[in-house]
C-alpha positions in Angstrom: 7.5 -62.6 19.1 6.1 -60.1 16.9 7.5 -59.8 13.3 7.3 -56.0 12.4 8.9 -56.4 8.9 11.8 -57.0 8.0 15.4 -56.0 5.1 16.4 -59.2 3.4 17.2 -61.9 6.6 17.5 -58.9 9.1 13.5 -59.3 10.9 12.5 -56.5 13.0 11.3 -58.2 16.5 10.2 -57.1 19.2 9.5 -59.9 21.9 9.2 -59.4 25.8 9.3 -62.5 26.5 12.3 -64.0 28.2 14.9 -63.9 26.6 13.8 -60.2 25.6 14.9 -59.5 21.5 14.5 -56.3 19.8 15.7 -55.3 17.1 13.4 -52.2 15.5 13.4 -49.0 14.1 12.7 -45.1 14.3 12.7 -41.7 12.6 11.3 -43.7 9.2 11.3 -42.3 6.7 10.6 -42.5 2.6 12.0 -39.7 0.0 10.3 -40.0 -4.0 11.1 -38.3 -6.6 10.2 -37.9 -10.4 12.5 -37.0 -13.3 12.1 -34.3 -15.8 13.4 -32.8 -18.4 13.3 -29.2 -20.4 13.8 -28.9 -23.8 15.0 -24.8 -24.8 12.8 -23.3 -27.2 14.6 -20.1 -28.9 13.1 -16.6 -27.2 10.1 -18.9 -25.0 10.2 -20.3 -21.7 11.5 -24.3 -21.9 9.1 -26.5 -22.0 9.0 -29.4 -19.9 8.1 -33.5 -20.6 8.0 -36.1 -17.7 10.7 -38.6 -18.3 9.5 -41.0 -15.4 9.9 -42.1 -12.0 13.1 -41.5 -10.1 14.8 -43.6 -7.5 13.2 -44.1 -3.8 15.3 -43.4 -0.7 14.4 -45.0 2.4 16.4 -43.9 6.2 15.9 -45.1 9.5 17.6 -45.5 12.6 17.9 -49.0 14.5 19.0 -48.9 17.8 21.2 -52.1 19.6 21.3 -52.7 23.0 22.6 -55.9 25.0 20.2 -55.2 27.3 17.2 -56.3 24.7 19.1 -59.4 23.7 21.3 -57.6 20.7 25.1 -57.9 19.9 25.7 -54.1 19.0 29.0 -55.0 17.2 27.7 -57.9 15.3 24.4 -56.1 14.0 26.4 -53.6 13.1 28.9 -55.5 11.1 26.4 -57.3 9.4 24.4 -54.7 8.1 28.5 -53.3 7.5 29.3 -56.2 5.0 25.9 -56.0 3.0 26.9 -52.5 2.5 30.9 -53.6 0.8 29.1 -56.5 -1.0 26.4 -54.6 -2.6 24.0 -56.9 -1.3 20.3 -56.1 -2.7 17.4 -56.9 -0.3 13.6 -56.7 -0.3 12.1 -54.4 2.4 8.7 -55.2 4.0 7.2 -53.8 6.6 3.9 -54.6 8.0 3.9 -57.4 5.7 4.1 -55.2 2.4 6.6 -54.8 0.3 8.2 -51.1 0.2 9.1 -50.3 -3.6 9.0 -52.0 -6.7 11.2 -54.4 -5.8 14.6 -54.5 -3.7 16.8 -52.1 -2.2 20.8 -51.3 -2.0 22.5 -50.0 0.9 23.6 -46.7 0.1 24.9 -45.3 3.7 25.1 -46.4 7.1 26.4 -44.3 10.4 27.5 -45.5 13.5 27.0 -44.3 17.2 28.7 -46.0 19.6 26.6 -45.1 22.7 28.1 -46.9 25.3 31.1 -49.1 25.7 32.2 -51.0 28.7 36.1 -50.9 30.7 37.0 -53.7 28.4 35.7 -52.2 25.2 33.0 -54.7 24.5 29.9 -52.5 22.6 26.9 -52.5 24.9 24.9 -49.4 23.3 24.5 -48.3 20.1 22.5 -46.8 17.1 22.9 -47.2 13.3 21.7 -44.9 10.7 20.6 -47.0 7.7 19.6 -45.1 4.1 18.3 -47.2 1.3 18.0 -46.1 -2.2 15.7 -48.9 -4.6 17.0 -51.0 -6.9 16.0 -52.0 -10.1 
């Protein structure tokens, strides 16, 4: 099993090996920003002062699949109650932290890609953004 990183308890695997497990991401990636500010001077252009670093955002997409040894529904609902709680996670990936130090759930969009006759989730894909929080 290969550890690729991982947000909070929520490891990204990915392990061939029988049983097969993966749970990964795509379409990373990282949004930063700085903050400024102008102050007006009368009859001249505004002159601007760096007030500091802004906030990183972080999106991905993690795709869930019964077929790789994943409970869509359950990984879904998961990430779904960190998100109500306002749980605050580290982020590592590669073994290096992301950010100066942990990170809120700010959205996170569902696509049910395939259900079965009964109803049960077998398929689907979660949109996951991240803003930092310090």
């Amino acid at each position: 099993m290969i550890g690729l990183g991982a947000l909070g308890d929520i490891v990204f695997i990915s392990s061939m090996v029988k049983p097969v497990k993966v749970r990964t991401f795509d379409e990373f990636q990282r949004s930063s920003t700085d903050r400024w500010g102008n102050n007006e001077i009368h009859l001249k252009k505004p002159r601007s002062h760096f007030l500091g670093p802004g906030l990183d955002t972080i999106s991905f997409t993690m795709t869930f699949d019964v077929a790789l040894g994943m409970n869509p529904r359950k990984e879904m609902d998961k990430l779904l109650e960190y998100s109500r709680t306002g749980k605050v996670m580290p982020l590592q990936i590669g073994g290096k932290a992301l950010g100066t130090g942990k990170w809120k759930i700010t959205g996170l969009v569902q696509d049910w890609t395939s259900v079965d006759g009964k109803g049960r989730l077998l398929r689907a894909k979660l949109q996951v953004t991240l803003e930092e929080y310090v």
